[in-house]
C-alpha positions, 0 to 999 in steps of 0.5 A, spaced: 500 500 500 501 507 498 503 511 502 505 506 508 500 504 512 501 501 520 496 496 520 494 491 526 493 483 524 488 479 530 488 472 529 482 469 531 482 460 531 475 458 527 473 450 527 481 449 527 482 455 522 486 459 523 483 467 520 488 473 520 482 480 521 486 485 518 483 492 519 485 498 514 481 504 518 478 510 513 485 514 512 486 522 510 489 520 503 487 516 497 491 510 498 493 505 492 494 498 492 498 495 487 497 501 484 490 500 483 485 506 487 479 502 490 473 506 493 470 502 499 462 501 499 460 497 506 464 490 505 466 491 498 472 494 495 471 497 489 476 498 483 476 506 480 483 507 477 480 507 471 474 511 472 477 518 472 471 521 475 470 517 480 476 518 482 476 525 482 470 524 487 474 520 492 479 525 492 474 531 493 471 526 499 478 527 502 478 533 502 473 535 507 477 532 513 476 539 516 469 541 512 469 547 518 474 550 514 470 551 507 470 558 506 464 563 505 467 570 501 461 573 500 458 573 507 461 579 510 463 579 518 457 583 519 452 577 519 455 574 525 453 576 532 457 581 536 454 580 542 457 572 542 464 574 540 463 579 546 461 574 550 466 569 547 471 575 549 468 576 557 468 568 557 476 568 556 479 572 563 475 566 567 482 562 566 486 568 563 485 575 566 489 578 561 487 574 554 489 577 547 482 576 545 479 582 550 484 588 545 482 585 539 477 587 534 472 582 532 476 581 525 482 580 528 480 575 533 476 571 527 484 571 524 487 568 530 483 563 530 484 561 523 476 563 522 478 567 517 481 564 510 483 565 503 479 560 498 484 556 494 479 555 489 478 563 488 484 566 492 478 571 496 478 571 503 472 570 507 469 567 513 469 560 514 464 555 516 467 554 523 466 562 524 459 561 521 457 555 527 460 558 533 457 566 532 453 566 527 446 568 528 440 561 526 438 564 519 446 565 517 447 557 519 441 554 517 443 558 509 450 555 509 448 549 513 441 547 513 442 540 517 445 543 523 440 541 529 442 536 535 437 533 538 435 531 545 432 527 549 429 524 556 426 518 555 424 514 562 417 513 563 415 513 556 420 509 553 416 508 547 416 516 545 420 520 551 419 524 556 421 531 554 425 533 548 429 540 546 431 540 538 436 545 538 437 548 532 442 554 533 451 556 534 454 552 538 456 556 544 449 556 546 447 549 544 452 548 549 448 552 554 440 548 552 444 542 553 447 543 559 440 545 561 437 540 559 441 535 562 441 538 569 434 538 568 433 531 568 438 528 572 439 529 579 446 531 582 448 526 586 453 528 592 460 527 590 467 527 593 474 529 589 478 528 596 476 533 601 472 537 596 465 537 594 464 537 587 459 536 581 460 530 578 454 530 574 456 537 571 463 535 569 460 529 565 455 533 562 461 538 560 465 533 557 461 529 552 456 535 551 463 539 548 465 533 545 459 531 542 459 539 539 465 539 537 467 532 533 462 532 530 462 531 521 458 537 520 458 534 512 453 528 514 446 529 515 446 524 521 442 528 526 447 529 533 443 526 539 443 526 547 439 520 550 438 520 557 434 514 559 433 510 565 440 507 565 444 511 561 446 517 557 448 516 550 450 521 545 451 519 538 454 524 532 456 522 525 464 521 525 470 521 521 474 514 524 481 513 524 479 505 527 474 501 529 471 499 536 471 501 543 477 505 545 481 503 551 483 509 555 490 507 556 492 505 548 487 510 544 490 515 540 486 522 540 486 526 533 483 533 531 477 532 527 475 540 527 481 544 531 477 551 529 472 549 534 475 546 538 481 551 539 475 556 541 472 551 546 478 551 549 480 559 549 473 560 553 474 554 558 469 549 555 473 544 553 481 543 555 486 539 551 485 533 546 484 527 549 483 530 556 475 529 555 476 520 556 479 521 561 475 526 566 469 522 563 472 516 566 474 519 573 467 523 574 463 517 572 466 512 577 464 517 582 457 518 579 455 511 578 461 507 580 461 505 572 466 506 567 464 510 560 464 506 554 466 509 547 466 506 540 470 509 534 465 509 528 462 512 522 457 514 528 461 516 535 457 513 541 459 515 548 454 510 553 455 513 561 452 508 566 447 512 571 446 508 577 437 508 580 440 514 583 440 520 578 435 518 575 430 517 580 424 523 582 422 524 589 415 524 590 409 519 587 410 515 580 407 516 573 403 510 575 400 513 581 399 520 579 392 523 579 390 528 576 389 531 582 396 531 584 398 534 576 394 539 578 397 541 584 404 541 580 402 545 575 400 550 580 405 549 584 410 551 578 406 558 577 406 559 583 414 558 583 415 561 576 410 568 579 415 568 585 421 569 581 419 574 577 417 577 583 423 577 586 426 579 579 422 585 579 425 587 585 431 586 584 431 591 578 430 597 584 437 598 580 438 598 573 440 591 571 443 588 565 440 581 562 446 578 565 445 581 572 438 578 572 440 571 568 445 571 574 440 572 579 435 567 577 441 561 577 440 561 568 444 559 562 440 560 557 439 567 554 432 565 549 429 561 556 430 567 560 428 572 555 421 568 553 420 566 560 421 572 564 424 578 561 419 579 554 412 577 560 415 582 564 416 588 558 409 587 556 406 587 563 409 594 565 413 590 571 419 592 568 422 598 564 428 599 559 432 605 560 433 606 553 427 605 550 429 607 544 434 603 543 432 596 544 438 592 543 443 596 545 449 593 549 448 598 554 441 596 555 439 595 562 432 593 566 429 597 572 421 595 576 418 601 573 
């Protein structure tokens, strides 16, 4: 074979047979053997030398190894979100007080990123589909990639549909936001000790394979991206470039960059850390979680499965079968009742002019578009609260006060 591949032979003993599985994994280049240029489809390996336009597919399919790097000339940095670079920026003094980023205009952030490239096919700069995917508004990604969604699931009760569901269709800063949500949501934080301090074993998880499953991802595939918390498990599942086959082994296995775009930003704004860091967190807060180990699978569809105990999953109070309607009435009244409260409390609080991110902080929420429909926009129509600058709806120095 050319270029020179390191492949590993099994041996396996059949019927008194002995059977040499030699495993050739889907490789960054077109490789020939005898030089001959075949195309694997499932388990048959096809032969296209003599197929020139075959082969130029293959070689096109090659080239989207880092499909986030496809360039978009014609889309000015305008159309990406201001405020998701500011927050980008803000996110960065957490580990570094004095990062780069913070002086920078947003151009000049972009190119440090490499978010900004020159397409060789027309020799024109423009904004990549990494830029895109990281700050760019809904409308601007579902233009440029119309099959970006990851969807999530709780599914314990009703295991034949689900319990709850959130499809997620938006920049990947804030889907990470939604799917933290989510997950926090549904499991329980069970008490945990690293050594001699308290620590949140279920929020280090959800960090680790929600980043991951973001991150890694093929986003030229159409395979739609899901996190599946069941009674047992978590499973996330998103479609993979593989460099081998089957589970991995936390002390052989061999982390590769499959978007190092995103996955610098992740990094830069503390959403992720080194390459490979992310198996062995899992790994360490999973056995403090449930006492179980995390399996991955290397595939055409990377899978991670954390084992959950009865614990995280579990829910105080009646069970579905024993709830009357009764009691459901009572819940949901007892949650507007809850929800009233806190927009009481978040009415006085903004005796003083605050921000949306002061009130967000005062109410214990992540997610921007949760916030702004379940309180802010409720609050604004009823008069309880008022903008100070109200002819300026959107602008950053906007802040809120009780009227």
């Amino acid at each position: 074979m050319y270029p020179p591949l390191y492949l590993t032979p099994e041996q396996y003993e059949v019927d008194g047979n002995i059977i040499l599985y030699v495993y050739v994994p889907t490789g960054k280049t077109v490789y020939r053997n005898a030089g001959r240029i075949y195309d694997r489809n499932n388990e048959s390996d096809i032969d296209i030398t003599d197929n020139a336009d075959m082969v130029l597919q293959l070689y096109a399919r090659k080239q989207s190894t880092y499909f986030v790097n496809k360039v978009y000339p014609a889309l000015p940095i305008s159309r990406l979100r201001h405020d998701l670079m500011d927050r980008a920026r803000r996110m960065t003094r957490v580990n570094t007080e004095h990062h780069p980023w913070v002086d920078m205009t947003d151009e000049e952030m972009l190119r440090s990123c490499g978010l900004i490239l020159e397409d060789p096919l027309t020799n024109k700069e423009g904004i990549t589909l990494a830029a895109i995917l990281l700050f760019g508004s809904d409308t601007t990604i579902m233009s440029v990639l119309p099959q970006h969604k990851t969807d999530a699931i709780f599914r314990v009760f009703n295991v034949d549909r689900y319990d709850d569901r959130d499809v997620v269709i938006t920049n990947l800063i804030e889907s990470y936001d939604r799917l933290m949500e989510f997950g926090k949501k549904h499991l329980n934080d069970v008490f945990t000790m690293d050594g001699i301090q308290r620590v949140s074993a279920r929020d280090k998880i959800l960090r680790e394979i929600i980043s991951n499953l973001l991150m890694h991802r093929d986003f030229s595939s159409g395979y739609v991206p899901k996190l599946l918390i069941e009674r047992d498990t978590i499973t996330t599942e998103n479609a993979n470039l593989a460099h081998g086959h089957g589970n991995l082994n936390l002390k052989t296995f061999k982390p590769f960059a499959k978007n190092p775009p995103i996955a610098k930003v992740f990094r830069e704004i503390g959403l992720a850390d080194e390459l490979g860091s992310g198996m062995r967190n899992s790994y360490k807060y999973t056995k403090m979680y449930s006492g179980g180990e995390p399996v991955f699978t290397e595939a055409d569809v990377f899978t991670i499965v954390i084992p959950l105990s009865e614990a995280a999953t579990a829910t105080v109070g009646p069970t579905t079968q024993d709830t009357t309607q009764d009691t459901t009435q009572v819940t949901i009244q007892d949650a507007r009742q809850d929800g009233e409260d806190k927009c009481k409390a978040l009415v006085e609080y903004c005796i003083e002019p605050r921000s949306k991110q002061e009130m967000m902080r005062f109410l214990g929420l992540v997610n921007v578009n949760y916030f702004r429909k379940a309180y802010l926009v409720p609050l604004l129509e009823t008069g309880r609260i008022v903008m100070t600058i109200p002819d300026k709806p959107t602008s950053r120095n906007q802040r809120y006060k009780k009227k």
